[in-house]
N, C-alpha and C positions, 0 to 999 in steps of 0.2 A: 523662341524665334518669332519674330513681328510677323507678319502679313505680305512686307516689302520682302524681305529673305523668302518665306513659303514660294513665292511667285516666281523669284528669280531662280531660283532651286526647282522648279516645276518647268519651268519655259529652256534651263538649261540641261535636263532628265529629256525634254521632247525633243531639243536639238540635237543631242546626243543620237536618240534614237533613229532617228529621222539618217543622220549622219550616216551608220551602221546598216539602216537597211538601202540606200545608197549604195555604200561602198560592197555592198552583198550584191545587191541587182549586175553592178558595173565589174563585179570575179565573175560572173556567170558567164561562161563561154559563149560564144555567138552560136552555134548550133543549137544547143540547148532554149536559148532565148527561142530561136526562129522557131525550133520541136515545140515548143508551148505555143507560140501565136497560133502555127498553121492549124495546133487539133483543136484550140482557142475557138478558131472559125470555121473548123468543121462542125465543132462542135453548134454554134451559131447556125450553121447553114443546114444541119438535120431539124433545127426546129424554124425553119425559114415558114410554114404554114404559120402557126404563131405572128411570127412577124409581120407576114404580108396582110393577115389577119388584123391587127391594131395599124397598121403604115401600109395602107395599099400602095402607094407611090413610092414606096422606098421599093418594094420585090420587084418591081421593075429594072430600079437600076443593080440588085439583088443579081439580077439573071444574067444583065451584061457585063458581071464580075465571074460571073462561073469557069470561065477558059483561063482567065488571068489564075485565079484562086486553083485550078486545078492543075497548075504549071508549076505555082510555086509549093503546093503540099506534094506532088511527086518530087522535085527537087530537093525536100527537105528530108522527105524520106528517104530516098535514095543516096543522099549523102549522111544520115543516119545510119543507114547499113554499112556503109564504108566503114564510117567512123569505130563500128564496133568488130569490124574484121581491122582494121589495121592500127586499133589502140588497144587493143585487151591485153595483148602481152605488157603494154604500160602502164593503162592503169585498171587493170582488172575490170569486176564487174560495174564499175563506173560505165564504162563508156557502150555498155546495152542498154543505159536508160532515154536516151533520144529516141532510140526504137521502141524501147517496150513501149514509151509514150504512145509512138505510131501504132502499134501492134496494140494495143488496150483497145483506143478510141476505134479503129476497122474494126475491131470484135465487137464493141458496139454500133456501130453503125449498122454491121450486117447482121443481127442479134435484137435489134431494137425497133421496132415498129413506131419513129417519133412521130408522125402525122396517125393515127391511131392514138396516141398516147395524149396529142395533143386537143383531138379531137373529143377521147371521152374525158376531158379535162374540160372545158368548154361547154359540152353539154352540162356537166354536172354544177360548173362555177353560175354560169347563166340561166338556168333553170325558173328559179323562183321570177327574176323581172322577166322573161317570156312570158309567164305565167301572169306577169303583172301585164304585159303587154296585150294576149291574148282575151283579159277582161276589159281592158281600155276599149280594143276593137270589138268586143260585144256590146259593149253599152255605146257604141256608137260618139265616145270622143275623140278616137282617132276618123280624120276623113281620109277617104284612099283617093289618089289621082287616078289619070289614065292607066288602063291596064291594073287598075288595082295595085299601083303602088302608092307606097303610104311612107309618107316622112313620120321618123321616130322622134319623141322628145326628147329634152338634149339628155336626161338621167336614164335613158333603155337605147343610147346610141350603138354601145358596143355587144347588142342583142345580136345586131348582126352583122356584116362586114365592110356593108356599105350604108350605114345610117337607116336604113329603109326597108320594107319587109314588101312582101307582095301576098295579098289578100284577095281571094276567092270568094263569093257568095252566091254563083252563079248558080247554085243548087241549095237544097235544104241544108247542107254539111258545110259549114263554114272551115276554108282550111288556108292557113295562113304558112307563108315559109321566109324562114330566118336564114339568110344565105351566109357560107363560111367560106365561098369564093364564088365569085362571079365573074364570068367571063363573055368577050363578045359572044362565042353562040355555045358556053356549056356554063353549070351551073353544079354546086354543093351547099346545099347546108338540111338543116332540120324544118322537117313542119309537122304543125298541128293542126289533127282532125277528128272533128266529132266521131269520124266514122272510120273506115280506109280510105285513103284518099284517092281522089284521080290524078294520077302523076302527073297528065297530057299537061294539066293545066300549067305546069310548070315545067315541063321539058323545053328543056329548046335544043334539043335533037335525042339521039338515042341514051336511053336508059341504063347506066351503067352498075350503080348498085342499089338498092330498095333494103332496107332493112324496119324493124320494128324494134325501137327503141324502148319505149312501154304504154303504159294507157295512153293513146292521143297521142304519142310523138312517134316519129319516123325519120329516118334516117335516106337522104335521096342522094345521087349523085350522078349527074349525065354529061353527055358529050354529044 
């Protein structure tokens, strides 16, 4: 067989396929479709920290979808329960799997700590370039603005949430903090300090959680 045939034999195996999963998508019931999207984007919206994390302007429009999104995943579900109270005599245990759908993804949602998860995910991926950051700002190649913020280079941007870290030296204890959200008057993310740190310098209102991550890092979060 030539090369010409291989090709034509190859291009007509992918249309085929192509064809079949197709024609598979367009039997799937409309309920079923919509049971997949809606837990699609629940699933999406338990790791919206994540997101708004890498797309700070996208969790904006993120929020003003919440009502919309939480109309149409009761809707789905609720017409899920239907579907398997008034088809099970027809087609058996088929027509419980829209639910289960729903009933899986709610047992993880309410089971799953994804801002947690996503959190020590985070610390641990960005670790080493903080650590590259935190020498930079020692040796004095990074320069800090007002207030001691400091633009990051463009290869330690996603250090922290907003390009930019906020640097202390007002004491012998240099303590530097890598923010995982920032808001007009409350703040989260990681710092490092030679010592314990002084929160004040970073609060911008009350103290929500404090933890110690390990030598030198911490764990801040306030309102």
């Amino acid at each position: 067989m030539d090369d010409d045939a291989i090709a034509s034999s190859l291009i007509l195996r992918d249309t085929d396929m192509r064809s079949k999963i197709c024609q598979f998508i367009r039997e799937i019931p409309l309920l079923y479709k919509l049971a997949y999207l809606s837990n699609i984007l629940l699933l999406i919206w338990c790791f919206r920290d994540l997101f708004s994390y890498f797309f700070p302007n996208v969790s904006l429009l993120a929020s003003l979808l919440v009502l919309p999104f939480l109309i149409f995943y009761t809707t789905t579900l609720i017409w899920s329960a239907l579907h398997t109270i008034l088809h099970f005599k027809q087609i058996g245990i088929k027509s419980f799997l829209p639910f289960l759908i729903h009933t899986l993804m709610l047992g993880l949602l309410f089971n799953v700590n994804f801002t947690q998860v996503w959190l020590s995910l985070n610390f641990d991926i960005f670790l080493h370039s903080r650590e590259d950051v935190v020498a930079l700002v020692r040796s004095g190649q990074l320069i800090s603005g007002s207030y001691g913020r400091t633009e990051l280079p463009r290869q330690y941007l996603w250090t922290s949430c907003d390009g930019t870290i906020d640097v202390d030296k007002s004491t012998e204890t240099m303590e530097i903090l890598f923010c995982t959200f920032s808001g007009f008057d409350s703040v989260a993310g990681y710092v490092y300090s030679d010592r314990s740190p002084d929160l004040h310098h970073f609060s911008r209102g009350k103290i929500l959680e404090f933890q110690k991550l390990r030598e030198h890092w911490f764990w801040l979060s306030t309102t």
